[in-house]
C-alpha positions in Angstrom: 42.7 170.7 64.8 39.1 170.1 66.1 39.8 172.5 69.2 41.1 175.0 67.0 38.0 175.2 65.0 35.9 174.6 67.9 37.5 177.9 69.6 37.3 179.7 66.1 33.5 178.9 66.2 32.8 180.2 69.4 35.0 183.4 69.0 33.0 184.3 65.9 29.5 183.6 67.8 30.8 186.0 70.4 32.1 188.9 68.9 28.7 189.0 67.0 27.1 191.2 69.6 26.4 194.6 69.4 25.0 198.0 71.1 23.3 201.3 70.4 23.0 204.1 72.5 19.2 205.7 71.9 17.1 208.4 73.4 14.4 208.1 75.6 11.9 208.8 72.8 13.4 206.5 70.9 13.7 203.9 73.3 9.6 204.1 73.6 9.0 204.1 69.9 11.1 200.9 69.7 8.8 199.3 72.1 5.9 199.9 70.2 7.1 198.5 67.5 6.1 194.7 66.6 9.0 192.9 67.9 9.2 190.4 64.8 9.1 191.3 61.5 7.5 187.7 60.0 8.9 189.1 56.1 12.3 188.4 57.5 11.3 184.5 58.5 11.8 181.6 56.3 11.1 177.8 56.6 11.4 174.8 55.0 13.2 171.1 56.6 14.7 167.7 55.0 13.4 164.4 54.2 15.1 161.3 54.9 14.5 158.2 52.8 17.2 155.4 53.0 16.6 152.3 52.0 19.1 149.3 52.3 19.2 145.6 52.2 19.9 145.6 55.8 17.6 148.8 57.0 15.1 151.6 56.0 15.3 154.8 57.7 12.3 157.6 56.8 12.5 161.0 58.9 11.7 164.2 58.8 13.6 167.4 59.9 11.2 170.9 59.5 13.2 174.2 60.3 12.2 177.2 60.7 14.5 180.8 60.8 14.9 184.5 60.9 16.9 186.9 59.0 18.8 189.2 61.3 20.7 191.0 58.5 20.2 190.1 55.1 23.3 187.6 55.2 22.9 186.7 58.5 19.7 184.2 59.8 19.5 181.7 62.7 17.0 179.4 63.4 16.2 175.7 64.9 15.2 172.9 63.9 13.5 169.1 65.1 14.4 165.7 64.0 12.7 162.7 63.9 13.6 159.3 62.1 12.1 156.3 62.2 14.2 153.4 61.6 13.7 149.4 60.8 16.5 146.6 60.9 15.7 143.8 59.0 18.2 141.3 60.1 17.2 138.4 62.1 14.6 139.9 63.6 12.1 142.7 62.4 13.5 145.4 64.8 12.6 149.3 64.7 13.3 152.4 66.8 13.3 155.9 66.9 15.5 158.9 66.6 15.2 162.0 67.7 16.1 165.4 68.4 16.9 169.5 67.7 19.2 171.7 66.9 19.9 175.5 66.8 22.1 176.8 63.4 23.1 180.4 62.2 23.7 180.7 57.8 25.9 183.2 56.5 25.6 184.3 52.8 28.7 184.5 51.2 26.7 184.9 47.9 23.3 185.1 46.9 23.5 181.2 46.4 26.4 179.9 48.6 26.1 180.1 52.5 28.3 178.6 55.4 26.3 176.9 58.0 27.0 176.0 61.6 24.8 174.2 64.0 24.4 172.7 66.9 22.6 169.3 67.6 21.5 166.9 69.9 20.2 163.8 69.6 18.8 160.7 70.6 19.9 157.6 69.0 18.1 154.2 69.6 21.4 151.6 69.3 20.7 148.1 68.4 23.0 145.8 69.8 23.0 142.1 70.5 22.0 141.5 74.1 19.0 144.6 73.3 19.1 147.9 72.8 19.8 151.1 74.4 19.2 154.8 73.9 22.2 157.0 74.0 22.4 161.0 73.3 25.0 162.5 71.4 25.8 166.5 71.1 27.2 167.2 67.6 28.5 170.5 66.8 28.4 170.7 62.8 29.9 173.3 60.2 30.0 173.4 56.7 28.0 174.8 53.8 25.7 174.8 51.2 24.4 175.7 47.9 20.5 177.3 47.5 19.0 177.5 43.8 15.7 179.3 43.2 12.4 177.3 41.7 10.4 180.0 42.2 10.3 183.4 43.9 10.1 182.7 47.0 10.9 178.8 46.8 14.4 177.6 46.8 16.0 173.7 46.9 19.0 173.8 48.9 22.2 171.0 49.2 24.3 171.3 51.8 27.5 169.2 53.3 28.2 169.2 57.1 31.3 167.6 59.1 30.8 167.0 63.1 33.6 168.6 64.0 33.1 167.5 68.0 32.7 163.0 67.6 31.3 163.0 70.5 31.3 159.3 71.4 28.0 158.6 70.5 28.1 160.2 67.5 26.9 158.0 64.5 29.5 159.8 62.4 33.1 158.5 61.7 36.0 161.9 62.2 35.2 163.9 59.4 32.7 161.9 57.5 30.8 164.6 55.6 26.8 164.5 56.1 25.0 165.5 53.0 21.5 166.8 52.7 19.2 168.2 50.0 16.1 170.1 51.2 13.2 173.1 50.0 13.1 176.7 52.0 10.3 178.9 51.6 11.2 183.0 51.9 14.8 181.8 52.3 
């Protein structure tokens, strides 16, 4: 199941290519041209706050994109996450990483999302730690409601679809976020 979605995902990504044939002139006039259009960009990112008996995680994940068609954006974004155990010991670490994603509006509110991360995780374990990276490849979907014109709060659920290993995700464990875009 996972390699047929996998092989889904990159069969879409690569039949989204496309040519023009153009004219000298126009060719020349194209060049010209600004080569990014900043009213098609949007931004915005996640916070993480998680607060347990047996650990506290606080991160940050700011994103920035670019519309290529009005349905159709990609973008990237960084992750950072600072992290304290409080088990026996007062322990902390840090997590890190970045990803590249593509959103496709089915609707004006509802997208589907794909995007790929990678990441490095600071395990805790109890002969010391280690840092381990792990590639996660994730798809799923999301919800965007307006709070102002240009503002929107999004939600959005996402599935690893690859479990890599090192992954700190279980097989199909869903990984839910809520965050604000700006000119999304």
């Amino acid at each position: 199941m996972k390699s047929l979605i996998v092989f889904l995902f990159v069969l879409l990504i690569s039949t989204m290519s496309f040519a023009q044939v153009a004219d000298t002139t126009q060719v020349q006039e194209e060049m010209q041209k600004p080569k990014l259009d900043r009213s098609k960009m949007y931004y915005g990112g996640y916070v993480t706050l998680n607060f347990s008996r047996d650990y506290s995680v606080i991160g940050a994940q700011p994103m920035v994109a670019y519309k290529l068609t009005p349905k159709l954006s990609t973008g990237v974004q960084a992750t950072y996450e600072y992290i304290n155990y409080k088990n026996n010991s007062d322990y902390s670490g840090s997590n890190y990483g970045a990803s590249v994603f593509s959103r496709y509006r089915v609707t004006p509110r509802l997208y589907a999302h794909a995007e790929f991360q990678l990441m490095s995780y600071k395990w805790l374990y109890s002969d010391g730690d280690t840092r381990k990276t792990a590639p996660m490849l994730y798809l799923g979907g999301g919800y965007s409601q307006p709070i102002t014109r240009n503002t929107w709060l999004t939600a959005q659920v996402l599935f690893d679809v690859l479990n890599h290993e090192n992954s700190p995700y279980k097989d199909w464990e869903p990984y839910f976020s809520v965050g604000v875009g700006v000119g999304f």
